[in-house]
TORTORMI-489492 format. One record per atom (N, C-alpha, C): residue in three letters; z, x, y. Coordinates in steps of 0.1 Angstrom, whole numbers, plus 2048, in hexadecimal, padded with zeros to 3 digits. Layout:
N
ALAZXY/...
This chain:
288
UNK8A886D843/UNK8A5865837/UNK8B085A836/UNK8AC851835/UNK8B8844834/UNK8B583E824/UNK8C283E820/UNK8C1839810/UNK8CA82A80B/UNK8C4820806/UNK8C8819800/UNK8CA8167F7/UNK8D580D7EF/UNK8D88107DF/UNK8DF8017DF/UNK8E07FF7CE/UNK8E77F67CC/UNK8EE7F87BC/UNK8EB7F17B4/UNK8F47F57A5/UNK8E67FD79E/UNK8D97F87A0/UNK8D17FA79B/UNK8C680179E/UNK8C38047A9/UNK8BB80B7B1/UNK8C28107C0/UNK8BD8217BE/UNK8BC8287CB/UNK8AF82C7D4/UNK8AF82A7DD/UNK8A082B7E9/UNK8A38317F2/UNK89E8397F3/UNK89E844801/UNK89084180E/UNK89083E812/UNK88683D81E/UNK88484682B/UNK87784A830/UNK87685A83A/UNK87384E844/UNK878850852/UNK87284D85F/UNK864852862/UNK86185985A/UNK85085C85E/UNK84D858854/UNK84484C85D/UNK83983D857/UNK844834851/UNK850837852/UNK85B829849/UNK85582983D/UNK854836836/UNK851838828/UNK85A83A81D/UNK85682D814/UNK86483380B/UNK8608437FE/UNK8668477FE/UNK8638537F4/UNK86C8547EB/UNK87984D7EB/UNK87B84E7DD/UNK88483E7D6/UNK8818427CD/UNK8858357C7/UNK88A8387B6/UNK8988367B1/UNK89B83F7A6/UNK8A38327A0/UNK8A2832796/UNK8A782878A/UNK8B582E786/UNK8BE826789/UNK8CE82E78A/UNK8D382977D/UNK8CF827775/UNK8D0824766/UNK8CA83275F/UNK8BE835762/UNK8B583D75A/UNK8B584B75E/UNK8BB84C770/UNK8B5859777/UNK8AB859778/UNK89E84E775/UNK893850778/UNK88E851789/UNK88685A78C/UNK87F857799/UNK872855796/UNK86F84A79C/UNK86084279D/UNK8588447AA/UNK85A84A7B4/UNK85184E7BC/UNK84F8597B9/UNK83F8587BB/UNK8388697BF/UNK83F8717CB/UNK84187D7C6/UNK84C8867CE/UNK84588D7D7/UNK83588E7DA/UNK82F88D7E4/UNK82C89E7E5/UNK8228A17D7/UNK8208AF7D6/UNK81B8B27E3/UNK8178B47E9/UNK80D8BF7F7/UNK8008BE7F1/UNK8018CA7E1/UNK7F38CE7E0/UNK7ED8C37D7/UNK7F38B77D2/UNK7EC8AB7CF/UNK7EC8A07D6/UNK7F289B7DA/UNK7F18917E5/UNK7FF88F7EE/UNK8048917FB/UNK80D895803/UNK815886808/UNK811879800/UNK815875802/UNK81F86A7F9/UNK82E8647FA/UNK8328587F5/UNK82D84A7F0/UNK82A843800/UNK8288347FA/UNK82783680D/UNK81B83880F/UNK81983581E/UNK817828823/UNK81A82282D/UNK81A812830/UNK80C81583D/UNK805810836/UNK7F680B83E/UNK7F4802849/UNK7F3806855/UNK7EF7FC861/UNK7EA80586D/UNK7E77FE874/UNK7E07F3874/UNK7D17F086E/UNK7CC7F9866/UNK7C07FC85F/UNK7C87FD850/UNK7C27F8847/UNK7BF7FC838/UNK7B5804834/UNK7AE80D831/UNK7A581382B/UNK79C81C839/UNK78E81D834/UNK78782983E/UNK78181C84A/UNK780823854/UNK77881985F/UNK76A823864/UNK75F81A865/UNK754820868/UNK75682D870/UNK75483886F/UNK754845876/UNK76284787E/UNK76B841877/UNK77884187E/UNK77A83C88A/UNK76E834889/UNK77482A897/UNK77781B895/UNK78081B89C/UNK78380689E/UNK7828028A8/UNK7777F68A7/UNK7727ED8B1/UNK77C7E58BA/UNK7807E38C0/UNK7857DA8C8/UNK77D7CF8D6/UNK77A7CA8D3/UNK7737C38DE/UNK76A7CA8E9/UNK75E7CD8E1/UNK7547DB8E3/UNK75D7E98E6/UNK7657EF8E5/UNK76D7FA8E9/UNK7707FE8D9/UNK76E80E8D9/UNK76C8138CE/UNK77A81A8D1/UNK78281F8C3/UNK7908218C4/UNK78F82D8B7/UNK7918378C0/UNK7918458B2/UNK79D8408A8/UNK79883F899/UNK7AA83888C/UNK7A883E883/UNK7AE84687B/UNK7AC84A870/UNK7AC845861/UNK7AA846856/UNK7AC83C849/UNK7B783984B/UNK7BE82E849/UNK7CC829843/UNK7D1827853/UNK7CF82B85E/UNK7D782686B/UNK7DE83086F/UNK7E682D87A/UNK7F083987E/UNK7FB83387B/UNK80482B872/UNK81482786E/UNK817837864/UNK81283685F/UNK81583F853/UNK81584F85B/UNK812851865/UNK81486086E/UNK81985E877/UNK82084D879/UNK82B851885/UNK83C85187F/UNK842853889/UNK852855886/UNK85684588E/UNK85C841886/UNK85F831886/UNK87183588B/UNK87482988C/UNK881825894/UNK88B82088A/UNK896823883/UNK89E81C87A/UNK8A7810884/UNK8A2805881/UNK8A67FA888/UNK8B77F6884/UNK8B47F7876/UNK8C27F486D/UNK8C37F685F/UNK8D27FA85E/UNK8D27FF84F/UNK8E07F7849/UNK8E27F383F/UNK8F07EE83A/UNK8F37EC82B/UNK8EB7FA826/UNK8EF806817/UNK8E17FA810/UNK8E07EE810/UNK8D57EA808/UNK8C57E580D/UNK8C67E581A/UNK8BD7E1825/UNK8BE7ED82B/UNK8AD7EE833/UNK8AC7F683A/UNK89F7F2846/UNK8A17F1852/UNK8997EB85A/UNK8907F8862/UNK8827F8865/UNK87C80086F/UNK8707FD874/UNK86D804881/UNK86C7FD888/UNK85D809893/UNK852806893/UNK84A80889A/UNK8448018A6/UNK84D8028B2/UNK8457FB8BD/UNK8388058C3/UNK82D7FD8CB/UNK8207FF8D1/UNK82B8108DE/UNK8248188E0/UNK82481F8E7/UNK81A8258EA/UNK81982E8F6/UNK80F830901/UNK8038368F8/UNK80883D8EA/UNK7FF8468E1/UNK7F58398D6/UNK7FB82D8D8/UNK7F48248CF/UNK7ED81B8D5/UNK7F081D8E3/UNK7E78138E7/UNK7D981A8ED/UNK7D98288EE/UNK7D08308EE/UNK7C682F8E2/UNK7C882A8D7/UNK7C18298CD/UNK7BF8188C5/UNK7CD8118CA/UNK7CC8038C3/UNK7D37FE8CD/UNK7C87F68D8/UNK7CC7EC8E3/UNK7D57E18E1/UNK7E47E08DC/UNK7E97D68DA/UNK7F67DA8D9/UNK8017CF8E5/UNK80F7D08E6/UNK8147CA8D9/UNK81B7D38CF/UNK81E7CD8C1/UNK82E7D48BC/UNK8367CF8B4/UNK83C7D58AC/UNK83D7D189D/UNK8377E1899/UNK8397DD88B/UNK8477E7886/UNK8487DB87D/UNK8557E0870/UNK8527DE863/UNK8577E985C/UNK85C7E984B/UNK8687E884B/UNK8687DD844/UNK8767D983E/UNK8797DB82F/UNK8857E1829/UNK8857E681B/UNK8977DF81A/UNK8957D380B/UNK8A47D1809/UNK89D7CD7F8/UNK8AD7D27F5/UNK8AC7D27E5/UNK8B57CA7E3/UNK8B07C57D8/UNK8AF7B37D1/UNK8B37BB7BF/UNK8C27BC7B8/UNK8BD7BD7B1/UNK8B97CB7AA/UNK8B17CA7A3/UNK8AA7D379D/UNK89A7D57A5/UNK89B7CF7AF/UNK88C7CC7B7/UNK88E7D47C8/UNK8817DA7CB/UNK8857DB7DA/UNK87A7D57E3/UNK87C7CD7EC/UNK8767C47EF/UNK8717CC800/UNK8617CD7FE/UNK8587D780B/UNK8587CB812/UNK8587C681D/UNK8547BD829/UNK84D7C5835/UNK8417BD839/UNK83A7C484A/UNK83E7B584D/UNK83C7BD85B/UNK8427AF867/UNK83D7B7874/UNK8367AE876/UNK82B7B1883/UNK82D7A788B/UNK8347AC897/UNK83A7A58A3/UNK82F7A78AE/UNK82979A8AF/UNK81E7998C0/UNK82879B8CC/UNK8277A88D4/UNK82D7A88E0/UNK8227A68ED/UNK8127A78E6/UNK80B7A68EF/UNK8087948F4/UNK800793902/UNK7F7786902/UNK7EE7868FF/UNK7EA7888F1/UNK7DB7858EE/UNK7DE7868DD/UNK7D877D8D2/UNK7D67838C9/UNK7D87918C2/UNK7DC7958B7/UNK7DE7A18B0/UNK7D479F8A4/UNK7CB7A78A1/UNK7C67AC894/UNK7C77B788B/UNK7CD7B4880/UNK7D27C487C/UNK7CD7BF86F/UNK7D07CF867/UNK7D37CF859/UNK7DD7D4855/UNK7E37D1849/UNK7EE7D8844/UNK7F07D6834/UNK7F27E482F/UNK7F77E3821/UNK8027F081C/UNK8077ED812/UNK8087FB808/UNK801800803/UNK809812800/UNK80181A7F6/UNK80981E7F0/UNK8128197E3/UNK81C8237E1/UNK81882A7D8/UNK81D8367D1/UNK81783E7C9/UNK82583D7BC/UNK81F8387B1/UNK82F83C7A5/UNK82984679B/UNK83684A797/UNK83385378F/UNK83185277D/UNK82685677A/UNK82285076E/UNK820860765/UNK82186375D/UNK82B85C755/UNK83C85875B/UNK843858756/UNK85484E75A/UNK85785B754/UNK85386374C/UNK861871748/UNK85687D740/UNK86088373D/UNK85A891737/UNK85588A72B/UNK84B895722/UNK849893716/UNK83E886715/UNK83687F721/UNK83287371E/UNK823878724/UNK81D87471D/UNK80C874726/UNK80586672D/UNK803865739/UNK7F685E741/UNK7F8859736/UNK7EF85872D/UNK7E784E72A/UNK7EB849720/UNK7FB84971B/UNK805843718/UNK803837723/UNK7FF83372E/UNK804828734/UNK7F681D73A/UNK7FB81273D/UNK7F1807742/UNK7F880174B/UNK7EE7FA751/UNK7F47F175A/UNK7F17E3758/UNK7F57DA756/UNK7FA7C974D/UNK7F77C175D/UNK7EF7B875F/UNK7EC7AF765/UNK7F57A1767/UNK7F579B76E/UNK7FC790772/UNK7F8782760/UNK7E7785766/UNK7E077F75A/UNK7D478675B/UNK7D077F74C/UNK7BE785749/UNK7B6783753/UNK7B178C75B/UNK7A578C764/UNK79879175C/UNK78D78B76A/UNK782795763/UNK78079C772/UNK7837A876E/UNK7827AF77B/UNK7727B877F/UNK7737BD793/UNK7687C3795/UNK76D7CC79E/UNK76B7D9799/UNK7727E27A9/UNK7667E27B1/UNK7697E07C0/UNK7607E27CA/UNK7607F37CE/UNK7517F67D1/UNK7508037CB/UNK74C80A7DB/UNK74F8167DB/UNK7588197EB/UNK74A82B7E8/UNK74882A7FA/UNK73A8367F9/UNK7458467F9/UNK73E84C800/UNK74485D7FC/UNK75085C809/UNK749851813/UNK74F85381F/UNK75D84781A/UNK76383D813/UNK76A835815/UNK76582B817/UNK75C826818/UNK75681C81B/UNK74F80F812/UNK74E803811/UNK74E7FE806/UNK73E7FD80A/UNK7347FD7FB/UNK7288027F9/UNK7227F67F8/UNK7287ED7F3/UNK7247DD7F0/UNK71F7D97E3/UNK7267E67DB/UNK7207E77C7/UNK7307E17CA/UNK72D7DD7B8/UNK7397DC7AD/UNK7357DF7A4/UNK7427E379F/UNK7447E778E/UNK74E7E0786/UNK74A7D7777/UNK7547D3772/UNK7647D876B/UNK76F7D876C/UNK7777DF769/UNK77F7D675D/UNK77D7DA74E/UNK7817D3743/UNK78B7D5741/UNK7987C5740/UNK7A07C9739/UNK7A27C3731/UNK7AF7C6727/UNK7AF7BE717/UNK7C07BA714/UNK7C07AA715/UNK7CC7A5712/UNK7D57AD71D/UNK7CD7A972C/UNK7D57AE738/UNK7D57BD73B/UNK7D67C3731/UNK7D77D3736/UNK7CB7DE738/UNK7CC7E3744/UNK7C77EE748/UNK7C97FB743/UNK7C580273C/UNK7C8810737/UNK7CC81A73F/UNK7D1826745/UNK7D082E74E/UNK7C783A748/UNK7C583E74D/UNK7B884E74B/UNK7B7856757/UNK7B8860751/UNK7B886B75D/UNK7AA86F765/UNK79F865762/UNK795863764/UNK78D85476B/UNK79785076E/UNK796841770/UNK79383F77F/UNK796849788/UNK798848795/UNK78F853799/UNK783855790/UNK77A863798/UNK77185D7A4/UNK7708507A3/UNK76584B7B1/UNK76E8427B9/UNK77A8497B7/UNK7858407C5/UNK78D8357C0/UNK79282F7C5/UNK79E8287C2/UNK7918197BB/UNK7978187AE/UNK7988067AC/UNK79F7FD7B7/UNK7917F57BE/UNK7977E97CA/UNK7937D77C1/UNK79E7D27C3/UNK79B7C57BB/UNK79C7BD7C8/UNK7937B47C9/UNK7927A77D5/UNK79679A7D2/UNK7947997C8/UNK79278D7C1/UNK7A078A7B3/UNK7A47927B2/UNK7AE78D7A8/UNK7BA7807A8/UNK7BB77F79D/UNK7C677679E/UNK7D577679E/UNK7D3783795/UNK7DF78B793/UNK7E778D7A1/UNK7F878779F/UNK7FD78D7AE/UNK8097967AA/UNK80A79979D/UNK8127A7794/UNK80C7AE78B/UNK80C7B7791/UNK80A7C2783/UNK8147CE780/UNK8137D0774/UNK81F7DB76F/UNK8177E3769/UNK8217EF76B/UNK81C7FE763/UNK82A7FE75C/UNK8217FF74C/UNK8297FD73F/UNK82080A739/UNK82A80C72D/UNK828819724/UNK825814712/UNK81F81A712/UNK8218166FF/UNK82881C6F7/UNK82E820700/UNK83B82A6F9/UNK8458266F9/UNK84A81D704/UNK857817708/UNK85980B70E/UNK864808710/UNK8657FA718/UNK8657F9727/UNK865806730/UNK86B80973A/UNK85D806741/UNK8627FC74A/UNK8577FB759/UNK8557F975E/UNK84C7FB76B/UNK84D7F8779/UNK8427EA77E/UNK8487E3787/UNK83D7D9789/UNK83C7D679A/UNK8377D779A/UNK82E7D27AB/UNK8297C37AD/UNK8327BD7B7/UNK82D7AE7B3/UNK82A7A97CB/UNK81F7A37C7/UNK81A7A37D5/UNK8147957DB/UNK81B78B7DA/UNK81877F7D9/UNK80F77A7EB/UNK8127847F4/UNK80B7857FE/UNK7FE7897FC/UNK7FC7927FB/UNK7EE79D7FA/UNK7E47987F0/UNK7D37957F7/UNK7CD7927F2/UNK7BF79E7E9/UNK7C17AA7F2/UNK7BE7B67E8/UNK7C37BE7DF/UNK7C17C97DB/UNK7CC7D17D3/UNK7C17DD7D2/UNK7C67EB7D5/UNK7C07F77D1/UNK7C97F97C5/UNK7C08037C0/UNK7CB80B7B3/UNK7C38157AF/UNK7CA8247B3/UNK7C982D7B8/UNK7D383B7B3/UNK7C98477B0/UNK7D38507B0/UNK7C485F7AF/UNK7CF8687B4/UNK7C78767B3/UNK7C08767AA/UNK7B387C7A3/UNK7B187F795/UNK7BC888792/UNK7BB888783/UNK7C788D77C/UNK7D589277F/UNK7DC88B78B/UNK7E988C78F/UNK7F1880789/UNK7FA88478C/UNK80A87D783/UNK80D87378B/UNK80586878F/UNK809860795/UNK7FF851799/UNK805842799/UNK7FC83C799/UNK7FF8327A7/UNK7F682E7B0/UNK7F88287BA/UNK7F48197BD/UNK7FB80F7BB/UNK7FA7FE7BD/UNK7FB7F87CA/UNK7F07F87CE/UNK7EE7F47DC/UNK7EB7E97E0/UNK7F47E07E7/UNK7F37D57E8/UNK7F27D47F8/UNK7DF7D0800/UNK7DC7CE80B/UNK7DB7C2810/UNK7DA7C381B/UNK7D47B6823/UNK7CA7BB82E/UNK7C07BC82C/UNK7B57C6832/UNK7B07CE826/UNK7A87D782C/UNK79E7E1821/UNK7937E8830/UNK78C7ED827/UNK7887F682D/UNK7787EE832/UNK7737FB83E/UNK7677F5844/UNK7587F3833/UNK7517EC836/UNK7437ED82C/UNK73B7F7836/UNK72E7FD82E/UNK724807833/UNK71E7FD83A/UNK71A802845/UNK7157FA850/UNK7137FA861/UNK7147F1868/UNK7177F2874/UNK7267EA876/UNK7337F487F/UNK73D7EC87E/UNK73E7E1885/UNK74B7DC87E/UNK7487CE887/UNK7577CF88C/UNK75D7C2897/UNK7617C48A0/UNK76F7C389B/UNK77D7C3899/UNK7887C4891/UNK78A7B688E/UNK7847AE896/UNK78779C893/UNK78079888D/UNK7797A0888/UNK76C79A87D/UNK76A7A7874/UNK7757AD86D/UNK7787B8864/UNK77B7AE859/UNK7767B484F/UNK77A7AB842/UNK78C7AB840/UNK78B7A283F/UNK79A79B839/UNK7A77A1843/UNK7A17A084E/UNK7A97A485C/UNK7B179C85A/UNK7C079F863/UNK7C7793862/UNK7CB790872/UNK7D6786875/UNK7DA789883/UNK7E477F885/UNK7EA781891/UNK7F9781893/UNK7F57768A4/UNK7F776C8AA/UNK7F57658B3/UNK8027698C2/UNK7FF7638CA/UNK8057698D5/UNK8137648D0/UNK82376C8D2/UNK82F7648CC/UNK8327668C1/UNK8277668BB/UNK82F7668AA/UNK82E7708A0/UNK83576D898/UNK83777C890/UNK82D77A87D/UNK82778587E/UNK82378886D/UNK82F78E867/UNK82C785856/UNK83678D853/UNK83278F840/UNK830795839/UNK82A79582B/UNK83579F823/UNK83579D816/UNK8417A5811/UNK83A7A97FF/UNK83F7B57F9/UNK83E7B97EF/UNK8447BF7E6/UNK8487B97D9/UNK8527C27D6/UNK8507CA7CB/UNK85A7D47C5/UNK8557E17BE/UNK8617DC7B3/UNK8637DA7A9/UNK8707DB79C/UNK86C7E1791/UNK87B7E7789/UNK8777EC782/UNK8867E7778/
């Protein structure tokens, strides 16, 4: 575990997937990450690549060649490389090896980079082309915080506050993960989203279209709160178990396959990609 800190925030981060898991308000003793029950969901704030979401029958196309991948990619189940640490930065580091090119044909290294700004900690991916040819990936967060912020508070004590007034539509996902090609409108009032422990029984709220590029989870109890601001990322999941203690702001670049026939990763919705030489690089930050 390698941990970062400054006056105001401490971060701990695991080499398996370059996950951060904790994140504690050194003012408050608060911890804001999900502590990553087992029997409700086993995970922190997994970093998504080279897939975001479900892919048709778990396969990815590559230039007619079908490639066994599970939801979310393999970053988040491998053990990453700590490139560099210096108490407020923390660099790591996933290069292509013999087990990923078995599944995702492409000489690459990716990194999460994590430095705190502040009362802010700032997520960075950086997708280095080591191959000759084109890269197509996806990549996002998932983090999970912890809602309520302390004892004594209930869910639904809290909302989540938009950048601005949208009129929003979640895109509405089949049994398998898969987007169905419905929508549903999702109302909010003077920016805010309510939380409910019922809000998430047909899968995560996905927004495509928003304008918002921050949102914060606020309390009507208090002043204390967390905000996720993603000036990169043009989707956003938001996401959590039913009735678990925890709410997840997911800020993608990619999404998941539609019901259908797949199509080939260069023609995946909102695919992105990286040219021979040059580096991707998108960043997100979390304050509180």
């Amino acid at each position: 575990m390698t941990v970062i800190e400054n006056e105001f925030l401490s971060v701990a981060i695991d080499t398996k997937g370059a996950q951060l898991s904790s994140l504690k308000n050194k003012e408050t003793g608060v911890e804001h990450m999900w502590q990553a029950d087992a029997n409700v969901w086993a995970y922190h704030a997994p970093n998504l690549f080279p897939i975001v979401g479900q892919l048709i029958n778990d396969e990815l196309l590559v230039d007619g060649e079908k490639y066994s991948m599970k939801r979310h990619g393999f970053a988040r189940q491998s053990d990453f490389i700590l490139l560099e640490s210096d108490g407020v930065s923390a660099a790591f580091s996933l290069p292509n090896c013999e087990k990923t090119l078995q599944v995702y044909p492409y000489k690459f290294d990716f990194q999460v980079l994590y430095t705190l700004i502040e009362n802010s900690l700032r997520v960075t991916y950086k997708l280095i082309n080591r191959d000759k040819k084109t890269i197509y990936f996806s990549v996002g967060g998932h983090p999970a915080f912890n809602v309520p912020f302390g004892p004594g508070e209930s869910y639904e004590d809290y909302y989540v506050e938009f950048e601005t007034q949208e009129t929003l539509s979640t895109h509405l996902l089949s049994a398998e993960g898969l987007f169905n090609g419905e929508t549903r409108p999702v109302e909010i009032t003077n920016k805010k989203l309510p939380l409910t422990r019922d809000m998430f029984q047909a899968d995560a709220l996905v927004f495509k279209d928003m304008q918002s590029r921050l949102l914060t989870i606020k309390s009507e109890k208090h002043d204390r709160t967390l905000s996720v601001e993603f000036p990169h990322f043009n989707y956003v999941g938001l996401w959590a178990k039913p009735g678990a203690d925890f709410l997840c702001i997911e800020p993608w670049l990619g999404c998941a396959d539609s019901v259908g026939e797949a199509k080939d990763i260069s023609q995946k919705e909102a695919i992105q990609k990286v040219a021979v030489g040059h580096v991707f690089e998108a960043s997100y930050f979390i304050s509180i």
